[in-house]
C-alpha beads as a LAMMPS data file, in Angstrom:
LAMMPS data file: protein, C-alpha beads

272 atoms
271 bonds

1 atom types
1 bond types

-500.0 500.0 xlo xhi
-500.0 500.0 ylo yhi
-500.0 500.0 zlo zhi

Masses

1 110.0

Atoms # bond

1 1 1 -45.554 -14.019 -299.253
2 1 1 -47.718 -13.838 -302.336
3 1 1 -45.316 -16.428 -304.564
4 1 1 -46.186 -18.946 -301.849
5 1 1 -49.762 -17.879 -301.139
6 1 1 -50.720 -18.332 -304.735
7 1 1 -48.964 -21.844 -304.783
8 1 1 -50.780 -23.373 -301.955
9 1 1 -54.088 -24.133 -303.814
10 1 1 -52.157 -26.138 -306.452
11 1 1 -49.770 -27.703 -304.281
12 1 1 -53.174 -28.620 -301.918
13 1 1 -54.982 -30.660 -304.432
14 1 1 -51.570 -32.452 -305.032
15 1 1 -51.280 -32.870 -301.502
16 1 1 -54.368 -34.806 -300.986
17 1 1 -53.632 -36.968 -303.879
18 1 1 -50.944 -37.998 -302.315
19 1 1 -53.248 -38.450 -298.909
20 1 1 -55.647 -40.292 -300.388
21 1 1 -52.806 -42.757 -302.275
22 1 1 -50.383 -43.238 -298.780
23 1 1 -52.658 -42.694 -296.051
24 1 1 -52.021 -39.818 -293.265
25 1 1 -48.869 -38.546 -293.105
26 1 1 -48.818 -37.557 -288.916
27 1 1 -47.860 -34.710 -286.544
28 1 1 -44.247 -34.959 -286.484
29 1 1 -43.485 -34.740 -289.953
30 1 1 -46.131 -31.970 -289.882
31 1 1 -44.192 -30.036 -287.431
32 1 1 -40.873 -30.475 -289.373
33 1 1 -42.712 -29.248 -292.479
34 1 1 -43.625 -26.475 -290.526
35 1 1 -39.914 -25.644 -289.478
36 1 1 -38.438 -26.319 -292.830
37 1 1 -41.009 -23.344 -294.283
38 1 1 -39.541 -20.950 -291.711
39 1 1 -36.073 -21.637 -293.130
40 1 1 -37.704 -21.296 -296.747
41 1 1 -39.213 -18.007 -295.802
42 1 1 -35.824 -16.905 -294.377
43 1 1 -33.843 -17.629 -297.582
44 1 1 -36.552 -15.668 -300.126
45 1 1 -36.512 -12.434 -297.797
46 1 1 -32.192 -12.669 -297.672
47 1 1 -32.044 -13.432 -301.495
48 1 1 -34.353 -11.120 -302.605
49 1 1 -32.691 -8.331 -300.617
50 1 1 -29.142 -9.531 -301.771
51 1 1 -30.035 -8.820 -305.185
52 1 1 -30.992 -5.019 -304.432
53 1 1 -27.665 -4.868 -303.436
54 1 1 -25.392 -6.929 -305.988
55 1 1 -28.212 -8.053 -308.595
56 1 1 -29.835 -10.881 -309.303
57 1 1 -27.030 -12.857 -311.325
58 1 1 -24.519 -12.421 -308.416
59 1 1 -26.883 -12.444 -305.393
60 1 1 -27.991 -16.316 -306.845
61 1 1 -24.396 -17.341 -307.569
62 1 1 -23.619 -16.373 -303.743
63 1 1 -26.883 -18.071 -302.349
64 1 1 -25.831 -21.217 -304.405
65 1 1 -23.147 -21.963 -301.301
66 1 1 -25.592 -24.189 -300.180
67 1 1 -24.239 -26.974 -301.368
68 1 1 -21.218 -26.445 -299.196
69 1 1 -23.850 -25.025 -295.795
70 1 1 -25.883 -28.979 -296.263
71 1 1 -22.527 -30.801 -296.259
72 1 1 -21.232 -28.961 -293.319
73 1 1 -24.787 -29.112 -291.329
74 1 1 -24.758 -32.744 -292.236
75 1 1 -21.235 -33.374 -290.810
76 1 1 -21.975 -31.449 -287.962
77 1 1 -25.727 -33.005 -287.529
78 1 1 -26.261 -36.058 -289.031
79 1 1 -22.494 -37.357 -288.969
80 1 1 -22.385 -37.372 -292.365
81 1 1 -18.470 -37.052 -293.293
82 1 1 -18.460 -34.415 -296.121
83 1 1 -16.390 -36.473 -299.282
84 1 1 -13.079 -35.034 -299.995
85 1 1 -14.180 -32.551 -302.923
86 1 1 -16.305 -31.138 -301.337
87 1 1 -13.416 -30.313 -298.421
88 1 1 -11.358 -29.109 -301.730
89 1 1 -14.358 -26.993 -302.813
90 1 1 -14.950 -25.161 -299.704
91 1 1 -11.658 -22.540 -300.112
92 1 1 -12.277 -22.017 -303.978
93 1 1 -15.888 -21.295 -303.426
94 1 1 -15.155 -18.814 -300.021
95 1 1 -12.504 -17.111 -302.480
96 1 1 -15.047 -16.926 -305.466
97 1 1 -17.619 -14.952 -303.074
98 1 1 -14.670 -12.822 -301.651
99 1 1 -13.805 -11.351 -305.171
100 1 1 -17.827 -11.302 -305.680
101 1 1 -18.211 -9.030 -302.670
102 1 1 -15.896 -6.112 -304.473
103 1 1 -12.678 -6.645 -302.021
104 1 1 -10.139 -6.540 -305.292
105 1 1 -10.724 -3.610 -307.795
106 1 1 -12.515 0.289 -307.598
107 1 1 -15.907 -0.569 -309.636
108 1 1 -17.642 -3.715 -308.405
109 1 1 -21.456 -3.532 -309.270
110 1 1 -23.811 -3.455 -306.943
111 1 1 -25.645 -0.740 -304.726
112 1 1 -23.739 -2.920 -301.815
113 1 1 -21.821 -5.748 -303.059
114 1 1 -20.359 -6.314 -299.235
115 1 1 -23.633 -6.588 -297.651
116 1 1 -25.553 -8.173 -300.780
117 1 1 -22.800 -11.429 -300.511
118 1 1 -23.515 -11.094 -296.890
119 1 1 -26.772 -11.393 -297.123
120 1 1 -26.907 -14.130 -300.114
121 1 1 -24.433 -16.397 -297.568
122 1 1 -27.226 -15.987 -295.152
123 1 1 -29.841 -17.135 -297.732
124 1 1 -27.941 -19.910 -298.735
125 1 1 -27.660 -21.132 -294.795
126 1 1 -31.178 -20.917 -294.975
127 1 1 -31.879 -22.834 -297.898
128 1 1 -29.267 -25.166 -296.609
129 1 1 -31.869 -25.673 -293.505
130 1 1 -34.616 -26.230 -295.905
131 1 1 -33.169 -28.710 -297.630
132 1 1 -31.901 -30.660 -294.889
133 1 1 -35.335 -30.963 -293.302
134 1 1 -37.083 -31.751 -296.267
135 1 1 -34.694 -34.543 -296.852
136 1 1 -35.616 -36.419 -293.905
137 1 1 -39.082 -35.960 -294.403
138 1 1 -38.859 -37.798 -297.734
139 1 1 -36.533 -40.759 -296.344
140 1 1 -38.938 -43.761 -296.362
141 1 1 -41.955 -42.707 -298.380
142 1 1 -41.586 -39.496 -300.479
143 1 1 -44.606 -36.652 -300.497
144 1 1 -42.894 -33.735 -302.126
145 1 1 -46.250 -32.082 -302.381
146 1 1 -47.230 -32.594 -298.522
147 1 1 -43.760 -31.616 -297.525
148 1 1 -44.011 -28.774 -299.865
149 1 1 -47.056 -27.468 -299.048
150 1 1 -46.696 -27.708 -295.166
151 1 1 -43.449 -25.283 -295.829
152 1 1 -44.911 -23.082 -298.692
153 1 1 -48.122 -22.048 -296.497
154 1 1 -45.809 -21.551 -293.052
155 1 1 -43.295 -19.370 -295.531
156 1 1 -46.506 -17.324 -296.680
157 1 1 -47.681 -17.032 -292.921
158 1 1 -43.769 -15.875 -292.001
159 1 1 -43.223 -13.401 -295.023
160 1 1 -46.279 -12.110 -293.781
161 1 1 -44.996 -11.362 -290.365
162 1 1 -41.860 -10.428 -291.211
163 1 1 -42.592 -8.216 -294.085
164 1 1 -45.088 -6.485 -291.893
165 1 1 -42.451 -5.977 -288.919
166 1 1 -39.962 -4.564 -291.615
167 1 1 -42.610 -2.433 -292.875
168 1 1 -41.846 -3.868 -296.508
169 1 1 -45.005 -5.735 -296.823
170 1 1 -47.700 -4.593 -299.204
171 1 1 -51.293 -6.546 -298.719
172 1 1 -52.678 -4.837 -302.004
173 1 1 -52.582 -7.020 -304.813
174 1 1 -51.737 -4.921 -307.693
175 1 1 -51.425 -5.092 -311.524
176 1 1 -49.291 -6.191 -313.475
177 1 1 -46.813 -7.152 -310.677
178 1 1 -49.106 -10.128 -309.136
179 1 1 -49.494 -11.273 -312.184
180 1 1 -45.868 -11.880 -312.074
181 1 1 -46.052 -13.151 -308.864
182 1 1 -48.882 -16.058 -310.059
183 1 1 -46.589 -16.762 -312.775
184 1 1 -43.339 -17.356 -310.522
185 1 1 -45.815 -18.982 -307.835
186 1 1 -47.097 -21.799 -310.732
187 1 1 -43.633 -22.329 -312.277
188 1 1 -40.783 -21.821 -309.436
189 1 1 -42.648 -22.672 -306.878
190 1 1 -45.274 -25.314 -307.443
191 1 1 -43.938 -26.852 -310.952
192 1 1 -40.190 -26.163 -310.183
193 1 1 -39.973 -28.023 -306.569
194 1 1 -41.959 -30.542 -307.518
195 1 1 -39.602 -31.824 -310.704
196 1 1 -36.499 -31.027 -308.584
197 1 1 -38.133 -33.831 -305.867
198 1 1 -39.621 -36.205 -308.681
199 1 1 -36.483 -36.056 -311.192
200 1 1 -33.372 -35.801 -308.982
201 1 1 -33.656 -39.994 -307.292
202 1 1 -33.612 -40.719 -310.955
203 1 1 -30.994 -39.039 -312.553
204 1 1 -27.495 -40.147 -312.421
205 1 1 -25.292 -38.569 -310.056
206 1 1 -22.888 -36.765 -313.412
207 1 1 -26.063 -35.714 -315.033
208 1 1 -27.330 -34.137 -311.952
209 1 1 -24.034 -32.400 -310.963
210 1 1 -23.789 -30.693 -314.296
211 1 1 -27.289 -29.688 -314.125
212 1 1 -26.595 -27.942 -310.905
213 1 1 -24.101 -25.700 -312.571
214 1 1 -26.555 -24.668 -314.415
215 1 1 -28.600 -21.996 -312.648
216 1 1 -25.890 -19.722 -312.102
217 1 1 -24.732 -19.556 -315.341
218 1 1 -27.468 -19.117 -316.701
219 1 1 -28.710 -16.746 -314.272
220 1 1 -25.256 -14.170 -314.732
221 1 1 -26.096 -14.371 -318.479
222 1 1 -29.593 -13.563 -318.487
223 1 1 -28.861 -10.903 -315.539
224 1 1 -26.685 -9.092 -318.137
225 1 1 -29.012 -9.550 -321.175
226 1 1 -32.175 -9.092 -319.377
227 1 1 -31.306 -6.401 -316.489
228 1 1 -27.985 -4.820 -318.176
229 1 1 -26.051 -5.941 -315.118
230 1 1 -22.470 -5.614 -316.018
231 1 1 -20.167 -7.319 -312.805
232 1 1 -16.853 -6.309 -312.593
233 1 1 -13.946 -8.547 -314.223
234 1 1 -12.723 -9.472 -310.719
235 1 1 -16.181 -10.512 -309.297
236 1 1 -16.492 -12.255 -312.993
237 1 1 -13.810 -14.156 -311.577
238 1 1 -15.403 -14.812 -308.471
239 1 1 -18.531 -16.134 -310.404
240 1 1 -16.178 -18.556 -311.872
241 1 1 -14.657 -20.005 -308.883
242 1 1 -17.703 -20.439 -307.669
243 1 1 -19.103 -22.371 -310.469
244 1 1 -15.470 -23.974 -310.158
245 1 1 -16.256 -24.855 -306.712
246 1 1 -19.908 -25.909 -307.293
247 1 1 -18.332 -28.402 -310.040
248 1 1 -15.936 -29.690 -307.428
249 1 1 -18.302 -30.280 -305.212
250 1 1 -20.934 -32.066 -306.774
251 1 1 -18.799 -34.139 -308.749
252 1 1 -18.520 -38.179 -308.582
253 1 1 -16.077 -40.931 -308.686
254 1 1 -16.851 -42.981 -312.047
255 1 1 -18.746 -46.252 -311.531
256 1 1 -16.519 -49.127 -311.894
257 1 1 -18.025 -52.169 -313.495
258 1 1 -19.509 -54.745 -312.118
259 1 1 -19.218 -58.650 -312.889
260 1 1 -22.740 -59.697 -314.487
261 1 1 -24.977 -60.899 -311.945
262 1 1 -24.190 -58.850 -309.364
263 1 1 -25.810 -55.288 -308.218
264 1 1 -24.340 -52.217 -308.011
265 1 1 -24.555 -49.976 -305.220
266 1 1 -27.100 -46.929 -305.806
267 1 1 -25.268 -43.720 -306.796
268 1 1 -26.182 -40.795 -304.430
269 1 1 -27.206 -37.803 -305.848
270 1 1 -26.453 -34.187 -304.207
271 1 1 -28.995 -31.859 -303.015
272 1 1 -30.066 -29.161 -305.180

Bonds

1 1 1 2
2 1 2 3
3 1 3 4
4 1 4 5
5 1 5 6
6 1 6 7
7 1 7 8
8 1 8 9
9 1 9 10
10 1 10 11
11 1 11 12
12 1 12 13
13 1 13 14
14 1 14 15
15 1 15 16
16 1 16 17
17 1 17 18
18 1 18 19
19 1 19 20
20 1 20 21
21 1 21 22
22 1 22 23
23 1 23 24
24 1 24 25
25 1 25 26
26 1 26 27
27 1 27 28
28 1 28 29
29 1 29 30
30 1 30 31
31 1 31 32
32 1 32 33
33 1 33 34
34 1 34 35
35 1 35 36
36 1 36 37
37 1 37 38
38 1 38 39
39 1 39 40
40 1 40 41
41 1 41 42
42 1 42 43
43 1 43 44
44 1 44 45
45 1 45 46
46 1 46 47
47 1 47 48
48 1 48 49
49 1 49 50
50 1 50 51
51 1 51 52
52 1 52 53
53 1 53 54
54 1 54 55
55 1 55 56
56 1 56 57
57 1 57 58
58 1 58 59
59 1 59 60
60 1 60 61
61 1 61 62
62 1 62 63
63 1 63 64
64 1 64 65
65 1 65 66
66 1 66 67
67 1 67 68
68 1 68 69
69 1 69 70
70 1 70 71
71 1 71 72
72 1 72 73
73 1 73 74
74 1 74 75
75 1 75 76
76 1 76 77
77 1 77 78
78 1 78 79
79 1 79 80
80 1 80 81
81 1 81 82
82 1 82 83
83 1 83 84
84 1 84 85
85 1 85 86
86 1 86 87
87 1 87 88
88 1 88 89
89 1 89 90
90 1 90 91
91 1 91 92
92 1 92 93
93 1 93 94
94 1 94 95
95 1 95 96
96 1 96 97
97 1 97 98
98 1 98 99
99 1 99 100
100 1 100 101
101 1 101 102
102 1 102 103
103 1 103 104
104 1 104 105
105 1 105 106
106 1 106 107
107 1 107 108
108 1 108 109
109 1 109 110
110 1 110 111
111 1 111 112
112 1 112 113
113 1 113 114
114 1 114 115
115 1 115 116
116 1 116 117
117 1 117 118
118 1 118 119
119 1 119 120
120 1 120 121
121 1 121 122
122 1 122 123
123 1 123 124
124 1 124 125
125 1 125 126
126 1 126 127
127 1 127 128
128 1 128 129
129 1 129 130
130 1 130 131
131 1 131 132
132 1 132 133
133 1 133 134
134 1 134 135
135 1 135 136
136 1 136 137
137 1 137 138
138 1 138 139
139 1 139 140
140 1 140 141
141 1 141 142
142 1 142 143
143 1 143 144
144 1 144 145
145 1 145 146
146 1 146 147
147 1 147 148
148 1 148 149
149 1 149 150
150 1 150 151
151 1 151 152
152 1 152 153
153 1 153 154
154 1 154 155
155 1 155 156
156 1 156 157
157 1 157 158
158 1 158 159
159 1 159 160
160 1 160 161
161 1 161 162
162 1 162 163
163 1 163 164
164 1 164 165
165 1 165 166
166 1 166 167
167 1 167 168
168 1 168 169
169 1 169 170
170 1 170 171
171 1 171 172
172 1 172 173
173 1 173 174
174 1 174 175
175 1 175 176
176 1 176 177
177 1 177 178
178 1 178 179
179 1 179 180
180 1 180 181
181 1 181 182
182 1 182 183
183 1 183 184
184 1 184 185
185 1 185 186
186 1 186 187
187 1 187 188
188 1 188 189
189 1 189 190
190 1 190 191
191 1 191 192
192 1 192 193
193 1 193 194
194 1 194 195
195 1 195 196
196 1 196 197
197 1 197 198
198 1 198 199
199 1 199 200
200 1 200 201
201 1 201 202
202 1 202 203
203 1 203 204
204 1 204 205
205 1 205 206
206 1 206 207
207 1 207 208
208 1 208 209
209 1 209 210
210 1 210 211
211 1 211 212
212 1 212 213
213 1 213 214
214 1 214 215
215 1 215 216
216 1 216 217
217 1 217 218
218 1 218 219
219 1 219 220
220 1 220 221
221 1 221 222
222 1 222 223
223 1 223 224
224 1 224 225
225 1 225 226
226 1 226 227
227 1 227 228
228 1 228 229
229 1 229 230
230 1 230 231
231 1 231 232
232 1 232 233
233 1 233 234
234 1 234 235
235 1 235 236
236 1 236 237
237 1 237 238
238 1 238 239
239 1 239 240
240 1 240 241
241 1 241 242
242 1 242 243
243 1 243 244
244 1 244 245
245 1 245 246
246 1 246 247
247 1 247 248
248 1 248 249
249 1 249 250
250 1 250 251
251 1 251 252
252 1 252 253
253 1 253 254
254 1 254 255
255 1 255 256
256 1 256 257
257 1 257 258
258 1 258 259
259 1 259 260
260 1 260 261
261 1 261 262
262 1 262 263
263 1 263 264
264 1 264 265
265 1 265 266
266 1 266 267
267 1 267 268
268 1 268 269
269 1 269 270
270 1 270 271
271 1 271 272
C-alpha cells in the first residue's frame, strides 16, 4: 500500500503534464485504469507472500509466467493467436516451475516451496491482467503516467483493504523500513514503469527479449549474494527452464531485407 501511496504524488504531476499536453483523457479509460490497479494490487500481495515461502529469487522467476498468462488471455480474449514459440514455451516453462516447487529431491528451499509457486502463478495471472488492460489503454495515444497513476492509487486504496481484512496491514509509518518503501516507491514504481512504457515501442524486438531474461537472473543471483538463499540443484534446474522458456517465448523471427524503397513492417515487441 505504502510503495504505491508514496508514488502517486510523482506520478500526479506527470499525469497532468500529460493532461495539459493531450487534453482529457475520459471515464472509460478511467474506469479501466481503475480495474487494471486491482489486478496490480493482486499481484504485489501474491508475490510478496510467495517469497516468504520460496524467497525472493524463486518467487520472481515463478511470477515471471506472465508472459505465457498475456498470450493465453489474449488468445482467449482478444483473438490474438499465441505464435508458435510461445506454444513450445508453455511445457518447458510449466516443467521449470514444477521442479521449482520442490516435487524432485528431499531439500528444496523455501518455508513452502508448494504454496510459494502457487502463489507466484497466481501473481503472475495477475500481472498478466495488468498488463493486458494497460495495453489497451495505451493503443492510440499513450499516457503511461495517467494509466499508471489511475492503477497505482486504486492498488494503494486495495492493499489497504485487503491488508486490513488479512490483518497484515500496519498504518504506522516506521523507520527505517518506509524509508525503504519511498525508495522502492520512486525507483520501481514511478521511475521503473514509466521507462518500461517509454523504452519498450522503441527497442527492437531481440534487444527487448534478451532484456526480459534479465530480471530473473539477476534476481536468483542477487537473492543468493544478498539474502544467502541457496535453491536446491533441482529447482536450479527449474530456474533454468524457465529462463529457457522465457527465451523461447519472447524470441523473434529475423527481419528479412527489404528492397530499397520499400517499408518494412513494424516489429512487435512482447509485454514485459
Amino acid at each position: 500500500m505504502f510503495r504505491c501511496l508514496y508514488a502517486l504524488p510523482f506520478l500526479g504531476l506527470i499525469a497532468l503534464g500529460e493532461r495539459r499536453r493531450l487534453g482529457p483523457f475520459g471515464r472509460r479509460p478511467h474506469a479501466i485504469g481503475v480495474v487494471a490497479g486491482v489486478f496490480f494490487a493482486l499481484d504485489l500481495l501474491l508475490w510478496q507472500h510467495a517469497v516468504l515461502q520460496v524467497g525472493a529469487g524463486l518467487a520472481t522467476v515463478t511470477a515471471n509466467l506472465q508472459v505465457v498468462v498475456v498470450a493465453a488471455a489474449a488468445w482467449a480474449l482478444l483473438g490474438e493467436r499465441p505464435s508458435r514459440s510461445i506454444l513450445v514455451a508453455i511445457p518447458v516453462m510449466l516443467a521449470g516451475v514444477g521442479l521449482i516447487s520442490g516435487i524432485l529431491g528431499a531439500h528444496a528451499y523455501g518455508a513452502d516451496p508448494r504454496l510459494g509457486v502457487l502463489m507466484g502463478a497466481g501473481s503472475a495471472v495477475a500481472y498478466g491482467g495488468f498488463l493486458l488492460l494497460t495495453r489497451q489503454l495505451n493503443v492510440g495515444g499513450p499516457r503511461p503516467a495517467t494509466v499508471l497513476f489511475d492503477a497505482t492509487a486504486t492498488a494503494a486504496a486495495t492493499g489497504a483493504v485487503l491488508g486490513t481484512l488479512l490483518g497484515e496491514f500496519d498504518p504506522v509509518p516506521s523507520w527505517p523500513a518506509h524509508g525503504w518503501l519511498l525508495l522502492v516507491a520512486l525507483t520501481s514504481q514511478v521511475a521503473g514503469y514509466l521507462l518500461i512504457s517509454s523504452s519498450l515501442p522503441r527497442l527492437p524486438a531481440a534487444l527487448t527479449s534478451s532484456i526480459l531474461l534479465a530480471q530473473p537472473i539477476a534476481t536468483v543471483m542477487l537473492a543468493a549474494v544478498l539474502l544467502g538463499e541457496s535453491p536446491s540443484v533441482f529447482q536450479l534446474g527449474g530456474v533454468a527452464l524457465v529462463i529457457l522458456g522465457l527465451a523461447v517465448a519472447t524470441a523473434r523471427p529475423a527481419v528479412r531485407p527489404v528492397a530499397r524503397g520499400t517499408v518494412p513492417e513494424a516489429e512487435a515487441t512482447p509485454l514485459a
